[in-house]
KOLMI-943648 format. One record per residue (C-alpha): residue in one letter; x, y negated, z. Coordinates in steps of 0.1 Angstrom, whole numbers, padded with zeros to 4 digits, always signed. Each point is the difference from the previous one (the first is absolute). Last residue first. Layout:
BEGIN
AXYZ;...
END
This chain:
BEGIN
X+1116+0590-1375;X+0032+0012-0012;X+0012+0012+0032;X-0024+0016+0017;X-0015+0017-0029;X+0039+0015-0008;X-0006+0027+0026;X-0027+0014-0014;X+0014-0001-0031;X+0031+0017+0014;X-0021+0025+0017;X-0018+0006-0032;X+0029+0004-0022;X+0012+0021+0027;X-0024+0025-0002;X-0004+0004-0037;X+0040+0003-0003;X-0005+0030+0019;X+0008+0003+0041;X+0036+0005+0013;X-0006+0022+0035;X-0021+0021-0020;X-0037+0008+0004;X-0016+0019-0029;X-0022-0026-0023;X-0034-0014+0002;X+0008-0027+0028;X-0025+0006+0034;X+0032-0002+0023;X+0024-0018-0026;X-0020-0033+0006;X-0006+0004+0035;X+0036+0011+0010;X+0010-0033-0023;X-0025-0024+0019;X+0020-0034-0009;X-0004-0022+0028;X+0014-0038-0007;X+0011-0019+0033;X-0016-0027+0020;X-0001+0024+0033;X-0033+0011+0013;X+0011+0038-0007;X+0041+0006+0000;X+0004+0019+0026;X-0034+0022-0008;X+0010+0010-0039;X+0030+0013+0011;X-0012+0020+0025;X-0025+0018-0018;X+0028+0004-0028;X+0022+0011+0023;X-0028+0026+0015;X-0007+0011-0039;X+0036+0003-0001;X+0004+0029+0028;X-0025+0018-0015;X+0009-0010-0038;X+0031+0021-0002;X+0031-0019-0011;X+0026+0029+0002;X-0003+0022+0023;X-0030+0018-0007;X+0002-0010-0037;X-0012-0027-0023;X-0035-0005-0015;X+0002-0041+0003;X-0023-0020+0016;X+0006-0035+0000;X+0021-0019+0023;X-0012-0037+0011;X+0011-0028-0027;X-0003-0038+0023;X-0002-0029-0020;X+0017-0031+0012;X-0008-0032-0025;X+0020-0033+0016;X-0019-0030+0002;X+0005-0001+0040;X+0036-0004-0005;X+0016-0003+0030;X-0024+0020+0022;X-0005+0022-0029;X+0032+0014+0001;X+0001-0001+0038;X-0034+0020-0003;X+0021+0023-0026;X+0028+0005+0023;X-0022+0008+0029;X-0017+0027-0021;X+0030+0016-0010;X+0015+0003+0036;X-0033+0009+0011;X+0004+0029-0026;X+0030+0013+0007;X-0009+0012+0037;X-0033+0016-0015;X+0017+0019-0017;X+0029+0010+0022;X-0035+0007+0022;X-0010+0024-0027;X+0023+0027+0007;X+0022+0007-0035;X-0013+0024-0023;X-0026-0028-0015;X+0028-0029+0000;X+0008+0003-0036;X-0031-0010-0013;X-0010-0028+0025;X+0007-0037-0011;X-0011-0017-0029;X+0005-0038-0007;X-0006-0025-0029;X+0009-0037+0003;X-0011-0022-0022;X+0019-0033-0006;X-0016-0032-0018;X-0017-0020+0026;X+0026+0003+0026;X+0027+0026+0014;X+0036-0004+0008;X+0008+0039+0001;X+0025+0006+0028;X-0020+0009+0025;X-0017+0022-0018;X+0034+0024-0007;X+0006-0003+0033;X-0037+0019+0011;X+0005+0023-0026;X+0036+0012+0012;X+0024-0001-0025;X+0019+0030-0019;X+0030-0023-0019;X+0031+0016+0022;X-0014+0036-0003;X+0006-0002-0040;X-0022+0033-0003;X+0008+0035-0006;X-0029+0011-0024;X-0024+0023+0017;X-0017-0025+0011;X-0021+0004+0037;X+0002-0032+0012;X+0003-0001+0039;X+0013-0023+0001;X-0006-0033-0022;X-0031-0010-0020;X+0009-0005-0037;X+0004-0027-0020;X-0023-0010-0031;X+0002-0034-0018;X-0022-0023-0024;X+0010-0029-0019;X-0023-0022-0017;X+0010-0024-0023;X-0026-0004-0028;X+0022+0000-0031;X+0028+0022+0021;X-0019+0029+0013;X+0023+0016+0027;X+0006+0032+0018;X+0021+0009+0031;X+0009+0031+0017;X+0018+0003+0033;X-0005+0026+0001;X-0007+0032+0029;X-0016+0026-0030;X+0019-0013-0029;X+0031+0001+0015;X+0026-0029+0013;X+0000-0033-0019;X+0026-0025+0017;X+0009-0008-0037;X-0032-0006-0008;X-0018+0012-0033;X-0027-0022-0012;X-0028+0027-0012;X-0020-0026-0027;X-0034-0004+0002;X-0031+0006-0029;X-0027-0010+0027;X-0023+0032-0003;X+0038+0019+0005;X+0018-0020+0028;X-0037+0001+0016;X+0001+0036+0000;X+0033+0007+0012;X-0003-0024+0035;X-0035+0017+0005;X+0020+0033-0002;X+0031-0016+0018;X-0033-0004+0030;X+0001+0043+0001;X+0032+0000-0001;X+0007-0014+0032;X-0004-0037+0017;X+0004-0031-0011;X-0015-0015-0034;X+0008-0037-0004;X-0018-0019-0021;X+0018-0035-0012;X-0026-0026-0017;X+0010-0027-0027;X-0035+0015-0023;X-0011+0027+0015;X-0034-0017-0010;X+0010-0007-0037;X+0017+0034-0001;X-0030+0021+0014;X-0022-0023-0027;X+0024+0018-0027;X-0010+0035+0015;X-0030-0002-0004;X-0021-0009+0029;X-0025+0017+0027;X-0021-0018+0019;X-0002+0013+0037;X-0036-0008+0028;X+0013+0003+0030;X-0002+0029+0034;X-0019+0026-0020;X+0022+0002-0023;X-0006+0021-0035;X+0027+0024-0012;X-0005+0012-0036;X-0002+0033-0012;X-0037-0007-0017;X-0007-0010+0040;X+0026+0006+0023;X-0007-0011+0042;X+0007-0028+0022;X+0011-0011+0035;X-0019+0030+0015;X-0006-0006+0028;X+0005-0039-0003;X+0025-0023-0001;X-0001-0036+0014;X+0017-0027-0020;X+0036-0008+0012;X+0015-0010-0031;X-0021-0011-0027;X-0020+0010-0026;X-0032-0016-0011;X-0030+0008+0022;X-0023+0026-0010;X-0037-0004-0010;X+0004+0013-0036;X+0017+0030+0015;X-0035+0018+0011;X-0020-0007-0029;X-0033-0004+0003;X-0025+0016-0015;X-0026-0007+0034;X-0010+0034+0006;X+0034+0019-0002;X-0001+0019-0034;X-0005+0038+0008;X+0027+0023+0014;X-0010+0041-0002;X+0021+0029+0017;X+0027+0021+0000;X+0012+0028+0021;X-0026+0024+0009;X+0008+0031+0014;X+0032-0011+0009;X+0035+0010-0004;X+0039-0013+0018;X+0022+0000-0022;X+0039+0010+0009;X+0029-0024+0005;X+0022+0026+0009;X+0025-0023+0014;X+0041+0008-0011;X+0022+0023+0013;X+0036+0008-0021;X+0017+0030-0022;X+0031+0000-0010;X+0026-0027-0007;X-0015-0020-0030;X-0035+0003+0011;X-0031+0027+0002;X-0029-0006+0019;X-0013+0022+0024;X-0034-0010+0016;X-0010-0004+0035;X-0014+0017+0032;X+0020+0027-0012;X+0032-0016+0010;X-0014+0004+0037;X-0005+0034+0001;X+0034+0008-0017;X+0017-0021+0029;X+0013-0031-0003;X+0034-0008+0011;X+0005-0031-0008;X+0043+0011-0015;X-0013+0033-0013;X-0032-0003-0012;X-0009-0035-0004;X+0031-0010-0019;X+0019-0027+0016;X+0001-0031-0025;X+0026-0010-0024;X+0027-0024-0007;X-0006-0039+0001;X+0021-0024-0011;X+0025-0033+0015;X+0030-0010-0014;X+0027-0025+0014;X+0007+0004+0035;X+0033-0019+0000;X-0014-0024+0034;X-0003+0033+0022;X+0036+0002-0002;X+0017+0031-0012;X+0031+0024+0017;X-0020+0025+0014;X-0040+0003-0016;X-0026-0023+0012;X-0031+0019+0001;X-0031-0020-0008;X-0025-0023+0021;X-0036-0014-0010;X-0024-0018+0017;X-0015-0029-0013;X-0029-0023+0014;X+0010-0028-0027;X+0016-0026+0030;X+0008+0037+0020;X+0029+0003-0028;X+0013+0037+0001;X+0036+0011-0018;X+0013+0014+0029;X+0030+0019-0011;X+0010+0033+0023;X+0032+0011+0008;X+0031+0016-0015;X+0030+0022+0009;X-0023+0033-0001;X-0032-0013-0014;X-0029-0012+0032;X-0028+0027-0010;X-0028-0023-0010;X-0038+0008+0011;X-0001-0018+0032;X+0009-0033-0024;X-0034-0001-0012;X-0011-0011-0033;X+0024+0021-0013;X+0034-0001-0021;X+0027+0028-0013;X+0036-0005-0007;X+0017-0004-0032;X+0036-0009-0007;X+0017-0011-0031;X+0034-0010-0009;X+0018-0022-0022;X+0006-0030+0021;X-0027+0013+0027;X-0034-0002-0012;X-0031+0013+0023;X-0028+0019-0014;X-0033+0001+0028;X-0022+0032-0002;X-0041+0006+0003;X-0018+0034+0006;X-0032-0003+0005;X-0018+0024+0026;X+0026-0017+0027;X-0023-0023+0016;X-0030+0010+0021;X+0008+0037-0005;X-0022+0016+0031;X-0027-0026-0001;X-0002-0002-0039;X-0001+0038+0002;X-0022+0005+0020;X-0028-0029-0014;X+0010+0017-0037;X-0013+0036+0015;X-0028-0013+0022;X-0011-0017-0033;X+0000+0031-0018;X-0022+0012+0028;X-0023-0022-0007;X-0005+0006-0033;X+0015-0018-0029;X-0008-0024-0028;X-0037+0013+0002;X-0018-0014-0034;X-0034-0015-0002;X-0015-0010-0030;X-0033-0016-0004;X-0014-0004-0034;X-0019-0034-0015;X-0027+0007-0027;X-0006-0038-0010;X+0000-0035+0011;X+0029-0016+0018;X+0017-0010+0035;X-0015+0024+0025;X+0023-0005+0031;X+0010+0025+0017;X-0001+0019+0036;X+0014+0032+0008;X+0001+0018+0031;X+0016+0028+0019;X-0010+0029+0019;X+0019+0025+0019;X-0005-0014+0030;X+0022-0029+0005;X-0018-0025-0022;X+0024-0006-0025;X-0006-0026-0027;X+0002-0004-0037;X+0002-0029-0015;X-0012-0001-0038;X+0019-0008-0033;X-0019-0013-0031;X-0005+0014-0038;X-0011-0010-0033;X+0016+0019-0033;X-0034-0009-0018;X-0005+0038-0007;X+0021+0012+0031;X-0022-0015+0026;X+0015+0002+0030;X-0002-0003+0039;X+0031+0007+0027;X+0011+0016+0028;X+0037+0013+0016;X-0002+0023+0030;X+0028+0004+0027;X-0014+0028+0027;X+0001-0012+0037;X-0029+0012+0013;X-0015+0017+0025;X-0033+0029+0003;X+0005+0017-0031;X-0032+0019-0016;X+0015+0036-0006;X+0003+0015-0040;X+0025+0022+0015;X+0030-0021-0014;X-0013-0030+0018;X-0027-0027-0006;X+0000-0033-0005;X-0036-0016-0003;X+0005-0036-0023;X-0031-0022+0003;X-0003-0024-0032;X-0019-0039+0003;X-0002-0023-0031;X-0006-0034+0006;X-0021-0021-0023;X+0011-0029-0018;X-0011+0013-0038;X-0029+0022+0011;X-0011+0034+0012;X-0032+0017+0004;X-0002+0022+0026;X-0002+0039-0001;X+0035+0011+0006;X-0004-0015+0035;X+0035+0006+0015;X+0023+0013-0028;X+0016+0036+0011;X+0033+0011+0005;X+0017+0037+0004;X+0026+0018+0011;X+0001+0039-0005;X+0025-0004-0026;X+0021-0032+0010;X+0004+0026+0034;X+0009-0020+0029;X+0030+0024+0021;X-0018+0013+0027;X+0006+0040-0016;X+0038-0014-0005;X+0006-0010+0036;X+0020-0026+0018;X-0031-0014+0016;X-0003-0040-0002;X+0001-0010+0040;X-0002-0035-0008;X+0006-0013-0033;X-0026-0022-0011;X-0010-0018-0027;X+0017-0026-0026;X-0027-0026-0002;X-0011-0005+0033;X+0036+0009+0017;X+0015-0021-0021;X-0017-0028+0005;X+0000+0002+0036;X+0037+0004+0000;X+0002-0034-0019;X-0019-0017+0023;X+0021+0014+0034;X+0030-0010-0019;X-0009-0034-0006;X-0012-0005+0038;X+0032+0016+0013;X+0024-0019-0024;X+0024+0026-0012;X+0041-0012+0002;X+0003+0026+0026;X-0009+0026-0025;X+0031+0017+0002;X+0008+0001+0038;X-0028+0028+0002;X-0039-0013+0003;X-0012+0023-0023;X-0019-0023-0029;X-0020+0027-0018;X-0020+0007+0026;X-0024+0033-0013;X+0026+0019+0016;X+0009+0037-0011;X+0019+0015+0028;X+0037-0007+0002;X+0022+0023-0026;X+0032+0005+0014;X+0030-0028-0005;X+0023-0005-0033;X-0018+0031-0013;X+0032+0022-0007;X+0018-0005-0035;X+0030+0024-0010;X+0028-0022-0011;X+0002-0019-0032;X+0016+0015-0030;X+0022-0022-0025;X+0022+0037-0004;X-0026+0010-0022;X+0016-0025-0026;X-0024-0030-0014;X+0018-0031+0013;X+0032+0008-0014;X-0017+0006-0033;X-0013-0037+0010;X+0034-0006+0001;X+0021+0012-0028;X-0032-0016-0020;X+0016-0037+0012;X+0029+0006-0025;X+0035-0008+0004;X+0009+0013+0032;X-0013-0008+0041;X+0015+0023+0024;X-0030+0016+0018;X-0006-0005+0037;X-0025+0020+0016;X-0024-0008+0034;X-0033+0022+0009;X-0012+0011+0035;X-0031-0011+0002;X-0013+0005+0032;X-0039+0008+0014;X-0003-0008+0040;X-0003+0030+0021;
END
């Protein structure tokens, strides 16, 4: 049986606005018991079903992204439900093939990863989630690596040897495979409703709330009311919200998000299964979150000479420009900072920034993690916050910044639904990505910044995809009509966040996915889950300063070239 929220108040508006979100806050705001909004199907390695929901899905795309998935996110075919199976981050081990060689500058590093269970048992499939990387702490140097599932209990790393010295291997397991049967269950019995999200409408001078999905199965029709669908197939939007009796869809005036199920009483995980990863505590009890455990080695690090012919490797780079090929990996740090692989960057003081932002307009669209970039650049730049009178939080926007001797003008907005703000949003000025490119004018002297992904990693990842063929046909219309026009594209990064909220597995495969729609195209890639993947400091969905001074410098080599 289909999932229903069943959820529609109306509160006499007073004096104050904190009458309301008081309002908003009393037990009696409780959803209904939540079922699986349909059983648990067995655990596909097809991530594009072919249900009425992905009719949009071009065969050959989706058939190309699925393969890409399944190379470099595993298996999940008959995964036993059983803790003694369970990968062990004790027992497992890694070793570097041929120890012995001598190593180079240019070379390519090879690791085998052997899983192995809770009995200190060889595994025999796959499907655990690892994250890899190389190091040098002295000289703060360090580079990404691609792991990749072989099936069988085995999985490989490759990277590339980028400078001299003692350079360390570390291998960390994200979660085992049978975490990942958990999060693949659970995504497949709660495709939509894990996130609470709710729709404020204005009467005169009363209020009423009603809840919203991705899916209008999920909406329990309000006594005396309906359902609004607020969806816009132009942007690949779905989204619908409980009309309560006696209001029109059109005075729908706030948007925000309101919780999560909790994994053991509204997921329904079992004690077995929660072991599989590690509490954490948060604001309303205790949550899930990846164990994110090390992975040893006998031997771990090893010795780089000078390549043979003392050159160096980014002196033959092309300039930067959009649509350059990127390799694996696109860069790496070296004393802290990031080095392309894909151009060769200068970096400038913040006065030659102004000369070259000179007259431009950068637009930073997305989430919160582009308002960083948006933040930082206001502050190296010495900008002034513009307030708007259409402004609506700090985590949707609008929010605009100027320098006045140089003229340039930067701006950040917010994706729309779902958004997952806290913050009751001005519902009326939430855009749709693809809209809000289609109205930017373009040329020689605009930027235009876009992330997409974060808030879509408890949602299925077809609604995903869905969105972002919308985006990416905006931007080729973009630059259709103005080919000068600088698009950079700002994948997720990794971010340490809980089970249900923004865990990597199910963003590594938008990231994956990400990156693949938008390869060949004459677009900017900025490798943010590469940069924060081998980065020196604890994941977080908001990296340090460090971090995005080097993305943003990164960034900024395209434009001031």
């Amino acid at each position: 049986m289909k999932t229903k929220l069943k959820f529609v108040v109306t509160v006499a508006m007073g004096t104050s606005v904190f009458l309301f979100f008081a309002l908003a806050n009393k037990q009696s705001w409780q959803l209904r018991s939540y079922q699986p909004s349909r059983a648990p199907g067995p655990l596909s390695r097809n991530i594009f079903p072919n249900g009425s929901g992905d009719k949009t899905t071009p065969d050959e795309e989706g058939a190309r992204l699925s393969r890409l998935l399944q190379e470099f996110t595993g298996s999940y075919l008959d995964i036993p439900a059983d803790n003694e199976t369970a990968t062990s981050a004790d027992f497992t081990e890694f070793q570097i093939l041929h120890p012995g060689s001598v190593y180079r500058v240019g070379d390519i590093l090879s690791v085998l990863i052997r899983a192995k269970d809770m009995r200190n048992r060889e595994k025999t499939y796959g499907g655990d989630f690892f994250r890899a990387k190389i190091y040098t702490e002295r000289t703060k140097s360090s580079a990404p690596g691609r792991v990749r599932d072989f099936g069988n209990g085995t999985y490989g790393v490759t990277f590339r040897l980028l400078w001299e010295g003692d350079v360390t291997v570390s291998v960390r397991m994200v979660h085992s495979s049978s975490a990942v049967r958990v999060i693949k269950r659970v995504a497949e019995g709660f495709p939509f409703n894990r996130s609470w999200y709710q729709r404020r409408y204005i009467t005169g001078n009363k209020s009423s709330t009603g809840w919203c999905s991705l899916n209008p199965n999920d909406l329990q029709i309000p006594e005396g009311g309906g359902i609004c669908d607020f969806s816009d197939s132009y942007a690949g939007v779905e989204w619908y919200c409980q009309r309560p009796e006696g209001v029109a869809c059109k005075q729908s005036v706030f948007h925000r998000h309101n919780g999560y199920l909790k994994e053991h009483t509204d997921l329904g995980l079992t004690e077995e299964e929660m072991r599989y990863f590690k509490f954490m505590h948060r604001r309303n009890g205790r949550g899930l979150e990846a164990i994110k455990a090390e992975i040893q080695s006998k031997n771990s690090t090893i010795q780089v000479a000078g390549n043979s012919s003392g050159a160096d490797e980014e002196e033959q780079l092309p300039s930067c420009r959009p649509g350059l090929p990127v390799p694996v990996p696109s860069g790496y740090y070296r004393n802290g900072r990031w080095v392309s692989r894909v151009c060769a960057t200068t970096r400038l003081s913040p006065l030659e920034y102004k000369k070259c932002l000179q007259n431009k307009i950068l637009d930073f669209l997305g989430d919160s993690t582009v308002r960083q970039w948006a933040e930082f650049l206001a502050k190296l730049l010495n900008m002034e916050n513009i307030p708007v009178p259409y402004f609506t939080s700090a985590t949707a926007g609008p929010v605009h910044y100027l320098e006045t001797e140089w003229n340039i003008t930067t701006r950040y907005q917010s994706h729309g639904p779902p958004l997952k703000t806290y913050t009751w949003t001005n519902a009326t000025l939430l855009s749709n990505l693809a809209r809000i490119i289609d109205s930017i004018p373009g040329g020689p002297d605009r930027v235009v910044v876009v992330t997409l992904g974060l808030h879509f990693s408890n949602h299925p990842l077809s609604v995903f995809i869905r969105r972002v063929r919308a985006v990416r046909a905006a931007i080729l219309r973009l630059r259709s009509r103005e080919p000068e026009t600088i698009v950079v594209i700002k994948p997720p990064n990794t971010t340490g966040a809980s089970f249900n909220h923004l865990d990597e597995w199910p963003l590594f495969q938008i990231y994956l996915v990400l990156k693949e729609m938008f390869s060949g195209l004459p677009v900017v890639l900025v490798d943010t889950w590469e940069m924060t993947d081998c980065q020196f400091h604890e994941d977080n969905v908001h990296p340090t300063n460090d971090v995005i001074s080097e993305e943003v410098s990164y960034m900024l080599a395209y434009v001031c070239v």
